[in-house]
N, C-alpha and C positions, 0 to 999 in steps of 0.2 A: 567489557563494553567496547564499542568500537568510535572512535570519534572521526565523525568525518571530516573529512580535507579537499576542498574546491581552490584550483589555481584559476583557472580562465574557463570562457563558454566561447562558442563563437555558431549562428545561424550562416549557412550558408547557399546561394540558391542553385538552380543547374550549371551556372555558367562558373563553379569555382570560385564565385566572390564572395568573400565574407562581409556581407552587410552590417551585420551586428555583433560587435565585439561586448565580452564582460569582464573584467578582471578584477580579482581582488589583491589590494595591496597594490606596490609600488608595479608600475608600467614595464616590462623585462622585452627588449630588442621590440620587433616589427610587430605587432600579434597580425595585420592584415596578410602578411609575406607566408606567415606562419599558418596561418588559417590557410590559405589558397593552396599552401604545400599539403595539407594535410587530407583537403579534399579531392586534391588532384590523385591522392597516392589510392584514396580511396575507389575512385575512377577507376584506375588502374588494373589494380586486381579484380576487379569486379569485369572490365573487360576482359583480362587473362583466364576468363572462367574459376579464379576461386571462391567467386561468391562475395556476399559484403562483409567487413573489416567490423566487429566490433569492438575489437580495441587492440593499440601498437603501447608498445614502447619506448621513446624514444627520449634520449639526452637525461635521463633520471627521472622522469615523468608518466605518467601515463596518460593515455589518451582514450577516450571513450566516443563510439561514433554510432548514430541513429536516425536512418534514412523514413521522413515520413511526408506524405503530401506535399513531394517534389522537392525538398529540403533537408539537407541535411545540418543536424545537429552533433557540435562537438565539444566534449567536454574534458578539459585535463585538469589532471587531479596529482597529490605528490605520493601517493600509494596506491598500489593495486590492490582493488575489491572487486569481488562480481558482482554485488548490489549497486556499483554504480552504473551497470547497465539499464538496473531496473529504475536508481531515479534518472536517470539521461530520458528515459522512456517516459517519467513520469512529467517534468519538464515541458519535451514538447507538447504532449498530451496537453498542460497547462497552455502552452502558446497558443495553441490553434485551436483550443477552448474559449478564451477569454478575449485574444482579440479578435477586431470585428474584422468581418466576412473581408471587405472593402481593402483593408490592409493586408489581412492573408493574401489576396490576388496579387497587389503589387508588390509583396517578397516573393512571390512565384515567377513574376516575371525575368526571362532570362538576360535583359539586358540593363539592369537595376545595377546602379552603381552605387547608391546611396540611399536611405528611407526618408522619406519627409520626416520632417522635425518633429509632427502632431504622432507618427505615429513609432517613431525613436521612441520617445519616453514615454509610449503607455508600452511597449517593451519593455523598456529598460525596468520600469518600476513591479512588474509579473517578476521576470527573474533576478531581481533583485530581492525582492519579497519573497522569495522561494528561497534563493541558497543563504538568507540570514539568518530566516526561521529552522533550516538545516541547519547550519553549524551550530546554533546555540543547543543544540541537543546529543548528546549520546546517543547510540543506538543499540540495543540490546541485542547480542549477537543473536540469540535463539529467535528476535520478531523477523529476522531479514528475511525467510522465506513469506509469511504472512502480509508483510507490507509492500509487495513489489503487487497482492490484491486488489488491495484500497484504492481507491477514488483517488489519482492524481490532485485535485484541488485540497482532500483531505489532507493528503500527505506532504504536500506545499505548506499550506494554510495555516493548519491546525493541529501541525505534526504536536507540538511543544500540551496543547490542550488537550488532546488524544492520548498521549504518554501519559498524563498525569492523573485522568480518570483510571486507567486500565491500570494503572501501579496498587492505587487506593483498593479498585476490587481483590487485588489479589491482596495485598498485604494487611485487608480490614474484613476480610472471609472468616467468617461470614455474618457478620454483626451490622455491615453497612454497604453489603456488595448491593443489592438492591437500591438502595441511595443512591450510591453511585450510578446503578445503569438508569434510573430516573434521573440524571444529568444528561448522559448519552442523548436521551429521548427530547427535551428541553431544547437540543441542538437540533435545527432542522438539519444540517451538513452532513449529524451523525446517521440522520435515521431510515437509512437505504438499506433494506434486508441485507444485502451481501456483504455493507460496510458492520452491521452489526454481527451478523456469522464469523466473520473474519475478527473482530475481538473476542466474540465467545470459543471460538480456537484457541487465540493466544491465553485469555484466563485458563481455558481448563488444560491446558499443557504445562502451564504454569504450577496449578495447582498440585496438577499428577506428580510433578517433579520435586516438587516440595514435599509431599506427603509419601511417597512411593519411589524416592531418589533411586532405587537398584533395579525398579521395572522399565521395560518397555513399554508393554502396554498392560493395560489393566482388565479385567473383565468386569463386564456388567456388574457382577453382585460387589467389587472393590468399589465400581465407581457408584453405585447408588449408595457407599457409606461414604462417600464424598460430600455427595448432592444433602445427605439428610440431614445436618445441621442447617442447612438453606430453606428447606422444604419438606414435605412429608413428601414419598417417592415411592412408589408400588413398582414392583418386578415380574413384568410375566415371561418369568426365563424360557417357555417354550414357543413363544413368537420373538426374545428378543427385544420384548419393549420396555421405555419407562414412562410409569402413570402418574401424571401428577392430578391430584382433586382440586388442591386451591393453587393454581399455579400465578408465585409473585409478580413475574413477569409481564403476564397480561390480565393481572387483576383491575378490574375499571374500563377497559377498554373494550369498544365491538370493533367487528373488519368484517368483510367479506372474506378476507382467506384468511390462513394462518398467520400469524404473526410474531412466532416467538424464536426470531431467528439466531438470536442470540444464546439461548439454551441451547437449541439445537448444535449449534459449534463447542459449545462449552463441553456438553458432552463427548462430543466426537473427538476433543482434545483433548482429554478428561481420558479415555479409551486411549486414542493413541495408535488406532490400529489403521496402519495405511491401506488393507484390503477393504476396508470400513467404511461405510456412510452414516448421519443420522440425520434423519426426515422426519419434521412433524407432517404426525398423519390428520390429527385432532386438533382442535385449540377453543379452548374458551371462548377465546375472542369472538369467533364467529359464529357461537351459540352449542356449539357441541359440548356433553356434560363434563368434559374435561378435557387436559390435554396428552396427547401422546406420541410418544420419540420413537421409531421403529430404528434399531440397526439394521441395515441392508448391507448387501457385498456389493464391491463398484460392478459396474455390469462388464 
């Protein structure tokens, strides 16, 4: 497990000044002095032609930096990980998500020395609200590629909620994994095709490696004796597909398109095969007589 470690955040705009400081714990030397030093450096090489600075090392710390919509973002941490690029990214994402239009403009502007009071604390309380619900959580080293996917507000928000469904599917498989992703669905937050694909990866990689610890990947006829306690699961090994008849997932439900975006990953994660895709081609949902998973090669 990896447990994350936030020391300071700081937004900074074109002109090098650090508008909005964050730190946790006791207050350590200048952080304005320190911010402005960190941006300037970042300036720097980026004029020298090396391109932008994702992250320094400096004085026992590390520093993480992320240039977006004229703003740079900086984040020091007291160890070095390369997922804190991905939430540094997920962050601002949340900044310039959540606050209004009106206050983004005036943290762009380059001659801002300071933010109005009204729109300080609807900052302060986003990232605020972001690195507490971080630190109270471990982080499973194997989800770090998977969650750098998700939805920024998810992974802010609702990291702590999110953990705690996806644990339940995999370690109540398969007696109450369906329970459980009718929780998922419950959640408006969760139920974004891509947000759901991106947990049904992390289940069936999950599962693969519990059941199949010495493989890499699995073949089709390993992973439909995965799936079959879950479901009844047809194999038409010379297309490569899986067929499901009553499939749990979108049982009850109509759509106009597919919907079962969450098998669809589970499987793929399930396989395990990086040349590998799985598309629903079929789905109940939107009246077709069942559903079905083609594996395709990436193109």
């Amino acid at each position: 497990m990896i447990t994350l470690s936030f020391l300071e955040f700081w937004v900074v705009n074109a002109s090098s000044i650090p508008f909005f400081t964050y730190q946790l714990g006791k207050r350590r030397g200048n952080q304005h002095l320190l911010g402005s030093f960190l941006s300037v450096l970042s300036i720097f090489t980026k004029e020298l032609g090396e391109g932008k600075i994702k992250s320094i090392f400096l004085a026992n710390s590390n520093y993480y930096f992320k240039e977006k919509a004229g703003l740079l973002f900086i984040m020091k941490t007291s160890h070095a990980f390369h997922i804190y690029e991905d939430i540094l990214t997920s962050v601002a994402n949340l900044i310039l998500l959540l606050l209004p239009p009106e206050h983004i403009a005036i943290l762009q502007r380059e001659n801002i020395i300071s933010l109005p009071e009204h729109a300080r604390k609807i900052l302060q309380e986003i990232v605020n609200q972001f690195f507490i619900n971080l630190l109270q959580s471990s982080l499973p080293e194997n989800w770090k590629q998977n969650l750098k996917s998700l939805d920024p507000f998810i992974l802010s928000c609702r990291f702590n909620e999110l953990i705690d469904i996806i644990d339940h599917m995999i370690t109540e498989y398969p007696r109450r994994t369906i329970y459980h992703y009718r929780r998922l669905l419950r959640d408006h937050s969760f139920q974004h095709p891509h947000t759901l694909y991106q947990c049904g990866l992390i289940v069936g990689d999950e599962l693969k490696k519990m059941l199949h610890p010495r493989k890499n990947i699995l073949s089709p006829v390993e992973t439909k004796k995965i799936l079959d306690p879950l479901m009844i699961c047809n194999l038409n090994r010379r297309k490569n597909s899986f067929i499901i008849e009553l499939c749990p997932f979108c049982r009850g439900m109509r759509s106009s398109s597919t919907i079962c975006s969450f098998l669809a990953g589970m499987i793929e994660g399930i396989i395990n095969d990086p040349t590998s895709i799985v598309v629903e081609k079929q789905c109940k949902a939107k009246g077709d007589s069942k559903c079905i998973f083609l594996l395709e090669k990436h193109q």
